[in-house]
N, CA, C and O atoms as a Tinker XYZ file with bonds, in Angstrom:
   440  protein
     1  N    -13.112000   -2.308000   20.072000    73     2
     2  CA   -13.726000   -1.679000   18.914000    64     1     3
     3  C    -14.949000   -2.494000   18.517000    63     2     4     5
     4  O    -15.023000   -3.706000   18.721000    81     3
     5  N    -16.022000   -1.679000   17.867000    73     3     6
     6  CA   -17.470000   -2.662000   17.476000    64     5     7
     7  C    -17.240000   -2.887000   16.426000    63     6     8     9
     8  O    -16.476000   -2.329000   15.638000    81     7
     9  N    -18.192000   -4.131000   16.271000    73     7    10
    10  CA   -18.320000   -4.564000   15.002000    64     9    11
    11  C    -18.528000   -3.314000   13.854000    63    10    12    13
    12  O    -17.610000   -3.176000   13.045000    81    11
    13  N    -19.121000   -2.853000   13.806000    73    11    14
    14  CA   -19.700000   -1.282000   13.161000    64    13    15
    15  C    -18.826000   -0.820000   12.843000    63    14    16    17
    16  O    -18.615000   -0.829000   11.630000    81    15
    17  N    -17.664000   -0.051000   13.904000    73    15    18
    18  CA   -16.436000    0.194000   13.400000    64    17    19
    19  C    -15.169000   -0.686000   12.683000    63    18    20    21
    20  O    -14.320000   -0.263000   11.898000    81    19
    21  N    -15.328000   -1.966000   13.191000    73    19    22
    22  CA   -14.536000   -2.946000   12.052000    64    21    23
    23  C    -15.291000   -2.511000   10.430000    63    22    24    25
    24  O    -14.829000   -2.498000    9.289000    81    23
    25  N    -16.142000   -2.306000   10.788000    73    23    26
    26  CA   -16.778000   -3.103000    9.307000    64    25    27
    27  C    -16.145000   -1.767000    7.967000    63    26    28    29
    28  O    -16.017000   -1.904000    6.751000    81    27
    29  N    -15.810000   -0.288000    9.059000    73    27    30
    30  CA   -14.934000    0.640000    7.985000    64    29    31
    31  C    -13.682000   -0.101000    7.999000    63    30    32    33
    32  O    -13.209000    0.624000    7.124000    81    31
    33  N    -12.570000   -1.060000    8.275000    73    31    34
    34  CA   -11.700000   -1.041000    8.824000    64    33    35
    35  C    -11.534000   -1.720000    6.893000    63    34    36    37
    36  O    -12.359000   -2.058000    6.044000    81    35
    37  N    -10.007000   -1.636000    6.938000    73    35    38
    38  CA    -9.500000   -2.359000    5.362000    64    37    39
    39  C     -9.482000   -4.230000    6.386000    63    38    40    41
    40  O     -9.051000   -4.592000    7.481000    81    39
    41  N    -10.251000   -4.963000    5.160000    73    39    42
    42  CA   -10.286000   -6.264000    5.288000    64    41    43
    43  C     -9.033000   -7.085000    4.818000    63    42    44    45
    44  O     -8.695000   -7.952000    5.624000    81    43
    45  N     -8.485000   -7.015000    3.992000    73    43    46
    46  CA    -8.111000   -8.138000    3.116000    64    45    47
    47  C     -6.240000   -6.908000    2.748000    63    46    48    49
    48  O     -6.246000   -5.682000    2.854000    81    47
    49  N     -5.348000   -7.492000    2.472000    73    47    50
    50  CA    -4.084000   -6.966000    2.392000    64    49    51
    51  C     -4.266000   -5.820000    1.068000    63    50    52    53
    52  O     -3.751000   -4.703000    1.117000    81    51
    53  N     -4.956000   -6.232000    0.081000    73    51    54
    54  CA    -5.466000   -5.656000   -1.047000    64    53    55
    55  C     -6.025000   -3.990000   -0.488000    63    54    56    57
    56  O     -5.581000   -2.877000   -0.771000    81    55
    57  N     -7.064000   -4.372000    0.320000    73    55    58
    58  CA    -7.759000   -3.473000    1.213000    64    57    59
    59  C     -6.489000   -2.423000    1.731000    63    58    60    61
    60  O     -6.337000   -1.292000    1.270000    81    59
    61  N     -5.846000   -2.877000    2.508000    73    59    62
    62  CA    -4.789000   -2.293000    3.329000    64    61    63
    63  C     -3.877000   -1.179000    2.659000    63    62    64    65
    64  O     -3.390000   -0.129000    3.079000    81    63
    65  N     -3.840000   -2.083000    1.009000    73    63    66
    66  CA    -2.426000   -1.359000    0.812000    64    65    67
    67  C     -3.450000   -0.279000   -0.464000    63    66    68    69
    68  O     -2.854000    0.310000   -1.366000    81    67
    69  N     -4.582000   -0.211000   -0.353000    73    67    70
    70  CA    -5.197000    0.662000   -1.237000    64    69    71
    71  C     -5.777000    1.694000   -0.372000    63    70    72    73
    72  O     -6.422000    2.565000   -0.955000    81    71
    73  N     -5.682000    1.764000    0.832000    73    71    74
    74  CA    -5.949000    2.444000    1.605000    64    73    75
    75  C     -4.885000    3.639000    1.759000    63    74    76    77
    76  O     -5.175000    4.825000    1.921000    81    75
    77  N     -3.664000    3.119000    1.679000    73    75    78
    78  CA    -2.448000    3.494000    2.013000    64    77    79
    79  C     -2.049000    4.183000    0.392000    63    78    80    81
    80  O     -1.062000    4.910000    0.278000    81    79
    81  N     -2.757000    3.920000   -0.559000    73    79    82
    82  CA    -2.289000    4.658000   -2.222000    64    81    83
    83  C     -3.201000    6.071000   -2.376000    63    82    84    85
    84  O     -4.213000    6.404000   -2.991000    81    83
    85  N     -2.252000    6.695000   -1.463000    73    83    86
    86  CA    -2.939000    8.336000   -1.095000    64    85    87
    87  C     -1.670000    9.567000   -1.818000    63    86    88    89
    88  O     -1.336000   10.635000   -1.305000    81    87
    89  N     -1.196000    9.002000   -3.059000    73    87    90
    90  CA    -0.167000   10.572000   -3.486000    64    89    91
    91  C     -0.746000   10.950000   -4.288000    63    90    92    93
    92  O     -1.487000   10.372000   -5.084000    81    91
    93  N     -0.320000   12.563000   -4.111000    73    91    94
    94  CA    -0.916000   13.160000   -5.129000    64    93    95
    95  C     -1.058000   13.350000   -6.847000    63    94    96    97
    96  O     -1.815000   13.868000   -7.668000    81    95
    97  N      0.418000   12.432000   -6.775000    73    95    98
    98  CA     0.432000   11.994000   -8.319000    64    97    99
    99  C     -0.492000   11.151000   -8.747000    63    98   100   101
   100  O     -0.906000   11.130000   -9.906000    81    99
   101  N     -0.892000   10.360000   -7.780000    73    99   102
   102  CA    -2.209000    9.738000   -8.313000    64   101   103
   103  C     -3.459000   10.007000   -8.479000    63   102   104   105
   104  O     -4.178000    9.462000   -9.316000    81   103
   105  N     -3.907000   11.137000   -7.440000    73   103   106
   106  CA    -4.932000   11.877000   -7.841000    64   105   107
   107  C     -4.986000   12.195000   -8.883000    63   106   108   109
   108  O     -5.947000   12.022000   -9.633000    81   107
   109  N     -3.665000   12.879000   -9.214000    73   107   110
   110  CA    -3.535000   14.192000  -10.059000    64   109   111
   111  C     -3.551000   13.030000  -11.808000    63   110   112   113
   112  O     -3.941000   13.333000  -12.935000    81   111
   113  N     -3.067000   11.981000  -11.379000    73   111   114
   114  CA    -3.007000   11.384000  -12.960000    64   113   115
   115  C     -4.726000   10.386000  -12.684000    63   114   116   117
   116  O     -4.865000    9.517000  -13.545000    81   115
   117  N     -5.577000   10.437000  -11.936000    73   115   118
   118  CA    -6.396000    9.775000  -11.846000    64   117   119
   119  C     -7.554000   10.726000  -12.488000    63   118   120   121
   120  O     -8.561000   10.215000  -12.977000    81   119
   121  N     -7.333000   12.297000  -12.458000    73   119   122
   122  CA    -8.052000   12.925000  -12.814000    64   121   123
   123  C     -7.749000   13.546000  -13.798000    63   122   124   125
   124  O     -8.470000   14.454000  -14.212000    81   123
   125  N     -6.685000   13.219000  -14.358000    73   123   126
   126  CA    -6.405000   13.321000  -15.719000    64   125   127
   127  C     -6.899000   12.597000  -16.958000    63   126   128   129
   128  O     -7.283000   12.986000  -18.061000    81   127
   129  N     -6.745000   11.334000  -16.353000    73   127   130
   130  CA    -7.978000   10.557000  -16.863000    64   129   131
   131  C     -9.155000   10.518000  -17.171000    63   130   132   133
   132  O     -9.771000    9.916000  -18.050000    81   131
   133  N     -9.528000   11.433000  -16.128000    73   131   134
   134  CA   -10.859000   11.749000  -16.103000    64   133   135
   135  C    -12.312000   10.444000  -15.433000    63   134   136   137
   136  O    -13.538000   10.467000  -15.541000    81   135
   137  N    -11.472000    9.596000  -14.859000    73   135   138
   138  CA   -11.784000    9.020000  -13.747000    64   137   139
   139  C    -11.557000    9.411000  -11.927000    63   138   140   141
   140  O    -11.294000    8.651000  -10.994000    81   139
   141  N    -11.760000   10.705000  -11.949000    73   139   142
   142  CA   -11.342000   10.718000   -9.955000    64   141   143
   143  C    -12.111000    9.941000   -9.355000    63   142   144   145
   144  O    -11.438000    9.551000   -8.401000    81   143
   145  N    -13.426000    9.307000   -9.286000    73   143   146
   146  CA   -14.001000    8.567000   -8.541000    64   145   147
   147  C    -14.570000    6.714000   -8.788000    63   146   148   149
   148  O    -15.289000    5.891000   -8.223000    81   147
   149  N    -13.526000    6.843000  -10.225000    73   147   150
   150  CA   -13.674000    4.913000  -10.296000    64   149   151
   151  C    -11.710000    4.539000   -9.855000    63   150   152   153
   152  O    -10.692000    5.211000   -9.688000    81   151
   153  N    -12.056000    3.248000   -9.836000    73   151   154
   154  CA   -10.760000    2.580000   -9.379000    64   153   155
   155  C    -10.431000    2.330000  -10.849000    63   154   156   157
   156  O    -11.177000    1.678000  -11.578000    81   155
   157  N     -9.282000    2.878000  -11.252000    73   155   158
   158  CA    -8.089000    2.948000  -12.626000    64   157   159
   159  C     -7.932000    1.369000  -12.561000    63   158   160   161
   160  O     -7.289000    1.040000  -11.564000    81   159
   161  N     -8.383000    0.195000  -13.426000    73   159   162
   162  CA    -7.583000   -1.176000  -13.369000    64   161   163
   163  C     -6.511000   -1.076000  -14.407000    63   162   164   165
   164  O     -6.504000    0.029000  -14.949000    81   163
   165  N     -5.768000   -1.759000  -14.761000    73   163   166
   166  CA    -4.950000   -2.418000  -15.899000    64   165   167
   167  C     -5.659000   -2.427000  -17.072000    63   166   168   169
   168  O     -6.808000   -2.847000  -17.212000    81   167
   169  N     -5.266000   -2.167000  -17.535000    73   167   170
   170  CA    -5.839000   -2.286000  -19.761000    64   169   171
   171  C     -5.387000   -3.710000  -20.036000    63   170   172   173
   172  O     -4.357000   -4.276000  -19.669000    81   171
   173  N     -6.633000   -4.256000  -20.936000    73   171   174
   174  CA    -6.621000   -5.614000  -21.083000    64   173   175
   175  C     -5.111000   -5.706000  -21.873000    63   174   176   177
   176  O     -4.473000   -6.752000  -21.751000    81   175
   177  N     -4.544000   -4.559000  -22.704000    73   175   178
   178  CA    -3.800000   -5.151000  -23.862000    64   177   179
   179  C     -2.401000   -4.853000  -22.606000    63   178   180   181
   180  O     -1.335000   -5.225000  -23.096000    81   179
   181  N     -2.295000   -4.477000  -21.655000    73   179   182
   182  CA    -0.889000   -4.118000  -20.457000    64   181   183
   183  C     -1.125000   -5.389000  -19.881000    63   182   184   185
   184  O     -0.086000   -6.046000  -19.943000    81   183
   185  N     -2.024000   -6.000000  -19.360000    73   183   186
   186  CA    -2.441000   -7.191000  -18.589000    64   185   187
   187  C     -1.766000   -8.431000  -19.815000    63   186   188   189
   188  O     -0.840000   -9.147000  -19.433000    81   187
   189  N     -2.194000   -8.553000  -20.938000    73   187   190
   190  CA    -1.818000   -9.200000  -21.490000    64   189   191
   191  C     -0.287000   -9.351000  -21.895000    63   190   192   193
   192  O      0.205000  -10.477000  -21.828000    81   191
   193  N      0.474000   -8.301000  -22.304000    73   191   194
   194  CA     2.240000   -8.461000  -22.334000    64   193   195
   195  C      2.626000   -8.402000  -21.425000    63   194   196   197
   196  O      3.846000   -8.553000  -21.357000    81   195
   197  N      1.525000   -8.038000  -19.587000    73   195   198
   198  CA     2.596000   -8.169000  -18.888000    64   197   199
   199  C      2.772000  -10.002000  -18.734000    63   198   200   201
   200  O      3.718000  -10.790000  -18.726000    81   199
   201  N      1.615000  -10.072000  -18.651000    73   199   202
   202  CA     1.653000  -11.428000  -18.260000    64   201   203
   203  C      2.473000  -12.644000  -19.232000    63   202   204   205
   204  O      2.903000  -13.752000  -18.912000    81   203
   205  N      2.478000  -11.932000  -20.511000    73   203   206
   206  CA     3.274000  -12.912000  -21.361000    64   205   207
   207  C      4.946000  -12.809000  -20.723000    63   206   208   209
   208  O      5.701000  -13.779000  -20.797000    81   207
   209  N      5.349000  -11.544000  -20.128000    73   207   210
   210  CA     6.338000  -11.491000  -19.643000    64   209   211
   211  C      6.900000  -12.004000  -18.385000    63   210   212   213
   212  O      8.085000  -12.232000  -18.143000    81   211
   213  N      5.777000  -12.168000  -17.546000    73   211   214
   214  CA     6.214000  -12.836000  -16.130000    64   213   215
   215  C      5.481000  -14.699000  -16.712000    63   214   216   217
   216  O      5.512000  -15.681000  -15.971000    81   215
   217  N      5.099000  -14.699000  -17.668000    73   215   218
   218  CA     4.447000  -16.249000  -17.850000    64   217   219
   219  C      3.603000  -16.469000  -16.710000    63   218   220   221
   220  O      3.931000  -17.343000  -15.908000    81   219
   221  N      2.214000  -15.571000  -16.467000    73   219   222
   222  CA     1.606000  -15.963000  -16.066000    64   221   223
   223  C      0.412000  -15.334000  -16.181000    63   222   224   225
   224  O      0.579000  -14.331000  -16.875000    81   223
   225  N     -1.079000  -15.483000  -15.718000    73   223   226
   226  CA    -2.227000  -15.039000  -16.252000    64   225   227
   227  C     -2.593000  -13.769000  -15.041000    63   226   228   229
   228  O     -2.580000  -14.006000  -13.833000    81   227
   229  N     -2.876000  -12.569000  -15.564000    73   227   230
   230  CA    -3.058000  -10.846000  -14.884000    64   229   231
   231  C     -4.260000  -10.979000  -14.314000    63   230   232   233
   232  O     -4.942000  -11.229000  -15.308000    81   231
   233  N     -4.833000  -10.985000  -13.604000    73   231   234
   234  CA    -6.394000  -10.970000  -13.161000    64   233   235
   235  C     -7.311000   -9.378000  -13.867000    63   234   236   237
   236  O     -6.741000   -8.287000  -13.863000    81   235
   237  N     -8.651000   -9.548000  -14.376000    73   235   238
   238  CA    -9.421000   -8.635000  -14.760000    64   237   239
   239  C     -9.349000   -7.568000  -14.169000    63   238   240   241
   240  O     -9.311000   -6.473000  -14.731000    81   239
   241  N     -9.304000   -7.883000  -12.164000    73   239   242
   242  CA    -9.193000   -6.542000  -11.558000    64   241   243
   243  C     -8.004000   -6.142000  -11.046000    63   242   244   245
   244  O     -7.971000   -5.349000  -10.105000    81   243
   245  N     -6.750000   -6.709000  -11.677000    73   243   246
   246  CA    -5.320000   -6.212000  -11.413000    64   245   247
   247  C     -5.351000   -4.437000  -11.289000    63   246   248   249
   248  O     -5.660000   -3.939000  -12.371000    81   247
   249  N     -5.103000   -3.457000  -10.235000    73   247   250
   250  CA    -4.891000   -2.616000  -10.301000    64   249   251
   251  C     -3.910000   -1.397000  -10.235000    63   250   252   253
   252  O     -3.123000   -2.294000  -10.536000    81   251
   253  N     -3.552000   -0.841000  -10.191000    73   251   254
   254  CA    -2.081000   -0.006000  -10.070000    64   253   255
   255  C     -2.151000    0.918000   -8.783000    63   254   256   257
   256  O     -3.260000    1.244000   -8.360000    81   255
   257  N     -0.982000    1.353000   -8.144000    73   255   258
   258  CA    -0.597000    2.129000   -7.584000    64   257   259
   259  C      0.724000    2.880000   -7.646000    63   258   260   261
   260  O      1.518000    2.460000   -8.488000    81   259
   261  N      1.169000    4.114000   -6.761000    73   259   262
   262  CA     2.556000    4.283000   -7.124000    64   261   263
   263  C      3.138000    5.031000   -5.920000    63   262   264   265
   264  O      2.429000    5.707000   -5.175000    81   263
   265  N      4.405000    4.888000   -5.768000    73   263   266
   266  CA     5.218000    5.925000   -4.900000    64   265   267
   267  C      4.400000    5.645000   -3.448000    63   266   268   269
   268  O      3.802000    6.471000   -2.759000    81   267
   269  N      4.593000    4.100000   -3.206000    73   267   270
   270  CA     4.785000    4.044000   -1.497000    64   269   271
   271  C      5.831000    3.940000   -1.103000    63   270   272   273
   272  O      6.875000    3.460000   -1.545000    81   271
   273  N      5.372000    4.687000    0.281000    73   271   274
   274  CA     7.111000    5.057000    1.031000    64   273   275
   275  C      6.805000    3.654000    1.989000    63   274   276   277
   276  O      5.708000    3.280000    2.404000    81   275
   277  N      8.345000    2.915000    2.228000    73   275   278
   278  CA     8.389000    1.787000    2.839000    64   277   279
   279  C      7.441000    1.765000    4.367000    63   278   280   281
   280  O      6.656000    0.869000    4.678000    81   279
   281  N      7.719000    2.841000    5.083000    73   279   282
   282  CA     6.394000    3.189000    6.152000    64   281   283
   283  C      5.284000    2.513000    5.860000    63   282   284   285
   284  O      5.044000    1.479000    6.484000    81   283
   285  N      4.399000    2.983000    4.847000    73   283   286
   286  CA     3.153000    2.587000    4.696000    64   285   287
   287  C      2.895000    1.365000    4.182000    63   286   288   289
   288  O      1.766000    0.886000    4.279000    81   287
   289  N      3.961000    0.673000    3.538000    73   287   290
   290  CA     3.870000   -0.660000    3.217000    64   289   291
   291  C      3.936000   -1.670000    4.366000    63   290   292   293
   292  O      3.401000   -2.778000    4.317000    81   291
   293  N      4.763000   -1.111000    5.595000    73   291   294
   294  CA     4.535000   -1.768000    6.717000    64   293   295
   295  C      3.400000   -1.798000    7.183000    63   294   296   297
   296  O      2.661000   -2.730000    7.497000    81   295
   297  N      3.295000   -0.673000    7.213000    73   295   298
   298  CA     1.818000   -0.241000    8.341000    64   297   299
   299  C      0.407000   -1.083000    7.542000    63   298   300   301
   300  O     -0.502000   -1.617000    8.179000    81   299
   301  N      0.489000   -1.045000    6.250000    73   299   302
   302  CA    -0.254000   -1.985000    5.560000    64   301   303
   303  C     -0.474000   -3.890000    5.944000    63   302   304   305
   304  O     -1.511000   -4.553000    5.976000    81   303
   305  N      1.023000   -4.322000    6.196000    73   303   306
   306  CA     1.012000   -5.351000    6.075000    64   305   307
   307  C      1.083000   -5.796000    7.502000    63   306   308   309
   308  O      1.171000   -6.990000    7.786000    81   307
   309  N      1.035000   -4.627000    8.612000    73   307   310
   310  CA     0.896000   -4.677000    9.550000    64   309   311
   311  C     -0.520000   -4.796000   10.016000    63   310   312   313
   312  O     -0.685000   -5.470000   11.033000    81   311
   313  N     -1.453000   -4.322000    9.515000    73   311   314
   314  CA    -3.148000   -3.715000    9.148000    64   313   315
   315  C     -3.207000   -5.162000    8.960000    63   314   316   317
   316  O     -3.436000   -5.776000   10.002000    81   315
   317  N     -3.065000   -5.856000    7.928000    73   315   318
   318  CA    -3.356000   -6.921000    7.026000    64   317   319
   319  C     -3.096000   -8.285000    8.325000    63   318   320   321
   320  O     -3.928000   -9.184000    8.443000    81   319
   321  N     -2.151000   -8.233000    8.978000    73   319   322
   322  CA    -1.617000   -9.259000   10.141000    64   321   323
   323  C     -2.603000   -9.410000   11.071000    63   322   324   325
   324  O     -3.138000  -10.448000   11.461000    81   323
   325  N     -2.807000   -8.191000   11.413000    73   323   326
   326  CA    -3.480000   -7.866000   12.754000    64   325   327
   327  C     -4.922000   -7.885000   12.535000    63   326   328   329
   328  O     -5.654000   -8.214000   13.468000    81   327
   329  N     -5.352000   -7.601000   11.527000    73   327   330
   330  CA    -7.068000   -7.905000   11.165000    64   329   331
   331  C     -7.695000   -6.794000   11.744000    63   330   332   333
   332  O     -8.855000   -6.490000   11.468000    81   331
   333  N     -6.876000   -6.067000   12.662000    73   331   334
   334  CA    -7.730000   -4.985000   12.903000    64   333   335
   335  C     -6.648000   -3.956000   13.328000    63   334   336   337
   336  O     -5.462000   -4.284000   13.351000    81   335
   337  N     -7.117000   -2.553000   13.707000    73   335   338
   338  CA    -6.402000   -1.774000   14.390000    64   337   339
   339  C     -6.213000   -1.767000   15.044000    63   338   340   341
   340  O     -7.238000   -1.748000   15.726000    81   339
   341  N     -4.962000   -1.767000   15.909000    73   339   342
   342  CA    -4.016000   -2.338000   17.459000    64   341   343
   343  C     -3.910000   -0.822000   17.638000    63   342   344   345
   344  O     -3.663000    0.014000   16.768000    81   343
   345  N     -4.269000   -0.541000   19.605000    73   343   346
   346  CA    -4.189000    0.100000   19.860000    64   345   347
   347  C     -2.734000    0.605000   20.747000    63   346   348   349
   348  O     -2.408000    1.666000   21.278000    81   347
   349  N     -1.944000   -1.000000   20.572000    73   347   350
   350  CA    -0.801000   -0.825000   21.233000    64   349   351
   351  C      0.377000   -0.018000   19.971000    63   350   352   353
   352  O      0.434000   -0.047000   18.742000    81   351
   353  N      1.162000    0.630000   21.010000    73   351   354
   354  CA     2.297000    1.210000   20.059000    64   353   355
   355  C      3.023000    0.475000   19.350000    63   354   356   357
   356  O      3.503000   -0.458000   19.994000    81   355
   357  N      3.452000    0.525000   17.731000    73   355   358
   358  CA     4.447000   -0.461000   17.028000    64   357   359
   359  C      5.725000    0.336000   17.102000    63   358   360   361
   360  O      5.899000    1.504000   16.753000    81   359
   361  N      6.598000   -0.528000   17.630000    73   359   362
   362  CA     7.649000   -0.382000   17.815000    64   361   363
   363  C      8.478000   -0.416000   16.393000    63   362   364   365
   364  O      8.326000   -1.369000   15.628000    81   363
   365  N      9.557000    0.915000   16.010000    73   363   366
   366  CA    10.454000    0.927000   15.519000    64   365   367
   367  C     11.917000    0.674000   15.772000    63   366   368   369
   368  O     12.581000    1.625000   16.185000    81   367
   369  N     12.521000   -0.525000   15.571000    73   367   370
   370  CA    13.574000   -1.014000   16.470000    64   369   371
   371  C     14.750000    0.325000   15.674000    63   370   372   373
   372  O     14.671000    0.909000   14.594000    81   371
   373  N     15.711000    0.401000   16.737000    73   371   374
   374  CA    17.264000    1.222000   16.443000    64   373   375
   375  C     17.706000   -0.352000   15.874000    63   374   376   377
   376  O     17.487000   -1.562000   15.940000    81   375
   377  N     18.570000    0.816000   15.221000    73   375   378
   378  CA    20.341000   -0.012000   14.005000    64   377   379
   379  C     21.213000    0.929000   15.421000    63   378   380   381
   380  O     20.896000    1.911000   16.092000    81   379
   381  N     22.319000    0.087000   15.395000    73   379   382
   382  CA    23.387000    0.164000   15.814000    64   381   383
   383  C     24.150000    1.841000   15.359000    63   382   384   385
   384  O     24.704000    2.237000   14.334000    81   383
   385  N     23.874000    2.410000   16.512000    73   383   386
   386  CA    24.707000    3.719000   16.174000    64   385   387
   387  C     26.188000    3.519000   16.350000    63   386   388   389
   388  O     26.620000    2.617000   17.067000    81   387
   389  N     27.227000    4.632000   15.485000    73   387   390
   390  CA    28.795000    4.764000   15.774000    64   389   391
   391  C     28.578000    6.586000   16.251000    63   390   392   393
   392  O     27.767000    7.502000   16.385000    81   391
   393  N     29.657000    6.279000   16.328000    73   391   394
   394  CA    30.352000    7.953000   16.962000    64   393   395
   395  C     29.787000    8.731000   16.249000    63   394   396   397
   396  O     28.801000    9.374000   16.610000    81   395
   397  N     30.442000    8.820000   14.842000    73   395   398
   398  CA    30.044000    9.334000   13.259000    64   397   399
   399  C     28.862000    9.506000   13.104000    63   398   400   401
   400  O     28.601000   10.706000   13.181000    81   399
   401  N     27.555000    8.574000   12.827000    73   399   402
   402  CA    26.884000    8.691000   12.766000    64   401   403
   403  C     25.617000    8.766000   13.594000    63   402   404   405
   404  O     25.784000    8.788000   14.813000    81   403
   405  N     24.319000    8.811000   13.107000    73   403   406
   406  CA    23.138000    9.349000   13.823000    64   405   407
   407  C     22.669000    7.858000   14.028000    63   406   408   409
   408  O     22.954000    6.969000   13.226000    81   407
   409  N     22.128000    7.714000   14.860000    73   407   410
   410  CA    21.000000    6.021000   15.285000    64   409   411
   411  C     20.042000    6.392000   14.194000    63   410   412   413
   412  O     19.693000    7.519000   13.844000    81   411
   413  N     19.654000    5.114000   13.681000    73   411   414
   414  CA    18.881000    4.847000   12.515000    64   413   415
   415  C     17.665000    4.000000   13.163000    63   414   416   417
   416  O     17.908000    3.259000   14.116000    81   415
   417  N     16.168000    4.126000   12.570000    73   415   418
   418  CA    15.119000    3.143000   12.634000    64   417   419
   419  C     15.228000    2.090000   11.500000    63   418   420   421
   420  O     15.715000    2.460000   10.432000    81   419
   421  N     14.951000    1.232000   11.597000    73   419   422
   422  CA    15.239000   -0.215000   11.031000    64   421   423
   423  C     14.157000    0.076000    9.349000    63   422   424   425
   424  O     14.331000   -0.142000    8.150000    81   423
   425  N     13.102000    0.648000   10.181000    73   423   426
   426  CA    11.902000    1.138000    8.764000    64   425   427
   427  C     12.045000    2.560000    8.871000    63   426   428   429
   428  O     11.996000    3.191000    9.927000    81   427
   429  N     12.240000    3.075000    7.625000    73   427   430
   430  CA    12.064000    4.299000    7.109000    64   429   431
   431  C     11.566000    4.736000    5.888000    63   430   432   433
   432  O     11.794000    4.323000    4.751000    81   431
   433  N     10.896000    5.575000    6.265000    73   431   434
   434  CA     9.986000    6.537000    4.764000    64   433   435
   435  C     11.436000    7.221000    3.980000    63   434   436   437
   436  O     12.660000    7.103000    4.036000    81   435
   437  N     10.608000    7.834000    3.391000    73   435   438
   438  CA    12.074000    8.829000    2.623000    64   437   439
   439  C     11.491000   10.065000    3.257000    63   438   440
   440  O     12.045000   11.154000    3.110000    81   439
């Protein structure tokens, strides 16, 4: 892959997993807002009790997302590992099937 095409690629894990914050509830409450085309951050006064609550300081550009399916959190932090897009296949390992039941993938969406 060229440089050119890296340079669309998500950089940074931040990158990755905002790439991956594609539901429609978020559109749909992003344009309720009446922001569809800025990035929604944290409200100084949410930043502030959250942080009094975890005891620690929220960053200015703390931002929100919602309703990732465990899939894409991989594939994110998979993105984020790899620095770039791997053209090799990622393997989903099997769980141990019984009689009863169906073979399971180890990662699953809902």
């Amino acid at each position: 892959m060229t440089n050119a095409a890296n340079a669309t690629l998500p950089q940074t894990l931040v990158e990755c997993l905002k790439a991956f914050n594609r539901k429609e509830r978020y559109w749909l409450l992003r344009n309720a807002l009446g922001a569809p085309a800025l990035e929604l951050l944290l409200s100084g006064a949410f930043r502030d009790r959250l942080g009094k609550l975890l005891d620690t300081d929220i960053p200015s550009d703390a931002w929100w997302a919602m309703d990732y399916h465990i899939d894409w959190v991989f594939a994110a932090l998979v993105t984020d590992s790899l620095g770039r897009v791997d053209t090799r296949t990622m393997t989903n390992p099997l769980l141990e099937g019984t009689p009863d039941t169906s073979i399971k993938r180890l990662i699953r969406g809902t």
